[in-house]
N, C-alpha and C positions, 0 to 999 in steps of 0.2 A: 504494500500500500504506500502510494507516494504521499509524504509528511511534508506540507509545506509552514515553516518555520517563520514568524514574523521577529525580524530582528530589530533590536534600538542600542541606541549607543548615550552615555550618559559623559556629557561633561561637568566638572564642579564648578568649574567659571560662570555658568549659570544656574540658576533655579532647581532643587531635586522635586521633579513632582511626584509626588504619592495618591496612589489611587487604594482609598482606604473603605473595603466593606464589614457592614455591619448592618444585620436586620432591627437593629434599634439605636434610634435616631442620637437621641440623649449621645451612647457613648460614640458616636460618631460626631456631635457636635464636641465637646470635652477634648477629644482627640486633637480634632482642629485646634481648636480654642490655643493647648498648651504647647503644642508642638510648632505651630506658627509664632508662639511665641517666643519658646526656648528660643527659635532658629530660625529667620528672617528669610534665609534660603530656603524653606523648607515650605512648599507650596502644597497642601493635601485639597485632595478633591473626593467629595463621599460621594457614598450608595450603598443603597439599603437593598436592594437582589442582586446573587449571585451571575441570575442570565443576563441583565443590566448590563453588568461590568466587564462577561467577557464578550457582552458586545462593544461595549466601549473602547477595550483592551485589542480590539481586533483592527482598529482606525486609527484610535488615538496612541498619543506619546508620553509615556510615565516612565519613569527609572525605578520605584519600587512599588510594589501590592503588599498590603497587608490585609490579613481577612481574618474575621471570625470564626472560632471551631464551629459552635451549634447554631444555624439558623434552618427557618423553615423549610425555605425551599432544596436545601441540601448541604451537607455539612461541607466545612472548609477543606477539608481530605478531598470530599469529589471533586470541589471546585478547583483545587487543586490540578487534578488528572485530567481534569478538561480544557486548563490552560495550559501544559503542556504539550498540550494538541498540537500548538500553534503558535507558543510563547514560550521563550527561554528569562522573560524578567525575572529579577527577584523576588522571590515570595516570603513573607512570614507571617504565620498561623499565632495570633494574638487573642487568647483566650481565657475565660475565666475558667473553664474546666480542666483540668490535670488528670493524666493517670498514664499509666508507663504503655499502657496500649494505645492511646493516643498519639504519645510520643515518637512509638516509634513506629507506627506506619504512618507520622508524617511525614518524616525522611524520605520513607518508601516510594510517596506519592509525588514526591520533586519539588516539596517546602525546604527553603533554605535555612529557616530560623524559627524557631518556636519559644514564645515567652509567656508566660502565664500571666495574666493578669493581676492588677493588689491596686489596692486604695491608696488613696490619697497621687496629687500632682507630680511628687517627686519621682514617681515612676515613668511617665511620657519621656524623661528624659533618658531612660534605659532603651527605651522605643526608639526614641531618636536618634542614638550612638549607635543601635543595631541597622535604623536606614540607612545613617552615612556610611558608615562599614560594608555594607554591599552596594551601597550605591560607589565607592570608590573603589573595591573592590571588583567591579563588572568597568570601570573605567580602565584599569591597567589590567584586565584581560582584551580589551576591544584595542588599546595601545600595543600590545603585544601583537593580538593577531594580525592589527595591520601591519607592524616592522615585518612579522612572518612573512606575509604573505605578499610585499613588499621587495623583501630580500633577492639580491642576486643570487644566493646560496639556494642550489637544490636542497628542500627540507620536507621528511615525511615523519608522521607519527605512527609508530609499531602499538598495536594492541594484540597480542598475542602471537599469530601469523600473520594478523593482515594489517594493510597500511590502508590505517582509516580517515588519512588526510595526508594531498602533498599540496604545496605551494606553487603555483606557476611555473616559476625556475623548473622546478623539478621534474614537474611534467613536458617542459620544454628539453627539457634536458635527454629527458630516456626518448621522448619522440610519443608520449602517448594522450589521449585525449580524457581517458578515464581511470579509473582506479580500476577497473578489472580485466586492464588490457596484460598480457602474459609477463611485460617486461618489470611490469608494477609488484603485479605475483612472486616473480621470482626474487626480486627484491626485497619480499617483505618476508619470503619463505628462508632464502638465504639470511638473510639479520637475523631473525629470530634463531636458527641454526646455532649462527657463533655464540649468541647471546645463552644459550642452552650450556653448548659446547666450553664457555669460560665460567658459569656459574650453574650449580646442581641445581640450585634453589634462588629463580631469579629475583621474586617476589621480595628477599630479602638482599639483594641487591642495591645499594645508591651510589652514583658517583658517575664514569662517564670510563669507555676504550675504546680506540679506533681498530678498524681492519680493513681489509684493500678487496675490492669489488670491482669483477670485469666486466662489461656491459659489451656484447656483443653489436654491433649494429654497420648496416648496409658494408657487411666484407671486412668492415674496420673494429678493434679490439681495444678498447680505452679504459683503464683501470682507474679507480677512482678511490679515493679516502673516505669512508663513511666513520663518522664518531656518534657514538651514541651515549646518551645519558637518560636516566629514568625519573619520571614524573608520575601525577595522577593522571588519571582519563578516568573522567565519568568514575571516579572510587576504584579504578582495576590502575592494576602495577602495569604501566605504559614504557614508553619510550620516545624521544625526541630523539631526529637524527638529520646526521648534514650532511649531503653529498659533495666531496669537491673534486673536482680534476685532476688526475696525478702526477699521469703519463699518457701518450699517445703511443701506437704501435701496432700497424699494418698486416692483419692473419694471412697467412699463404693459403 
């Protein structure tokens, strides 16, 4: 099934907007009230239904969502899996109910933060330090992937066998148009190989080694320097890797 993903990009030089639901109005107004207060930058917009907001969510431009666990028309968890649909924002599940079953299939459902609710104002400000926190935090990821993807350097990321992202360069480089063309394969079959082959146990693996990779193409045999180093993907033990140029040299 083709996932089509609606992306936003958040700068701090301006305004963070919050699209903040909640089936009851009161603690949606109070929210406003202290939050705009705290933090001048900090623009919230309500709604009181969950289908409302991911219509909203599907046109308009927000850098973070916050939303209530228990409301009528469906709890923050579904709302949750239904903006994933279509949305990679930040989310966080701001509720007055707690319980460890809660907690943790909210993870599960693609909530980045969960904070339980408590009286009195001096809490909004916990709310508010967890918005700016993903809100700059989704800043220096969207900085990153552009330098990436940017880059003159051939760069793919390995998630297990397969390479689940390469950079322009890259694909310009091997000659192919898509991640499941043979040259991309074999590349990603070979990496993971050596990466086996130098550690038992990659998972527990951090740091970074290089090795020399031939790429066959049109009669001519070009060896290249790949260095890898490990990262997260989506919570699995990943890889970042750099193709570079090494040598040239003519197959008979």
């Amino acid at each position: 099934m083709l996932s089509i993903r609606r992306k936003t990009e958040v700068s701090l030089e301006k305004e963070i907007k919050v699209l903040y639901l909640d089936d009851q109005e009161y603690q949606l107004e109070f929210a406003k009230i202290f939050l705009e207060k705290f933090d001048d930058s900090i623009k919230v917009e309500n709604v009181t239904s969950p289908s409302e907001a991911l219509k909203r969510l599907m046109v308009e431009d927000f850098d973070v969502v916050v939303s209530d666990y228990l409301m009528d028309e469906m709890t923050g968890i579904e709302f949750a899996e239904k903006l994933r649909e279509f949305s990679d924002l930040p989310l966080i599940l701001y509720t007055g109910y707690g319980s460890e079953d809660i907690a943790e299939s909210t993870f599960s459902s693609g909530v980045d933060d969960y904070i339980k609710k408590e009286s009195g104002p001096g809490h909004f400000r916990v709310l508010l330090n967890r918005i700016r926190g993903l809100a700059e935090k989704r800043l220096i990821e969207n900085l990153y992937k552009k330098m990436v993807e940017n880059s003159k350097e051939g760069i793919f990321v390995l998630s297990g066998d397969d390479v689940v992202y390469a950079n322009r360069s890259l694909m310009e480089l091997v000659g192919c148009d898509d991640l499941g063309c043979p040259i991309i394969r074999e590349l990603g079959e070979t990496t993971s190989a050596r990466i086996s082959k130098y550690f038992s146990n990659i998972s527990e693996y951090y740091g970074y080694f290089l090795f020399e990779f031939d790429l066959k193409k049109s009669g001519r045999t070009t060896t290249y320097e790949v260095s890898v180093s490990t990262f997260s993907y989506f919570d699995r033990p990943s890889y970042i890797c750099y193709l570079r140029n090494k040598a040239h040299k003519t197959s008979n």
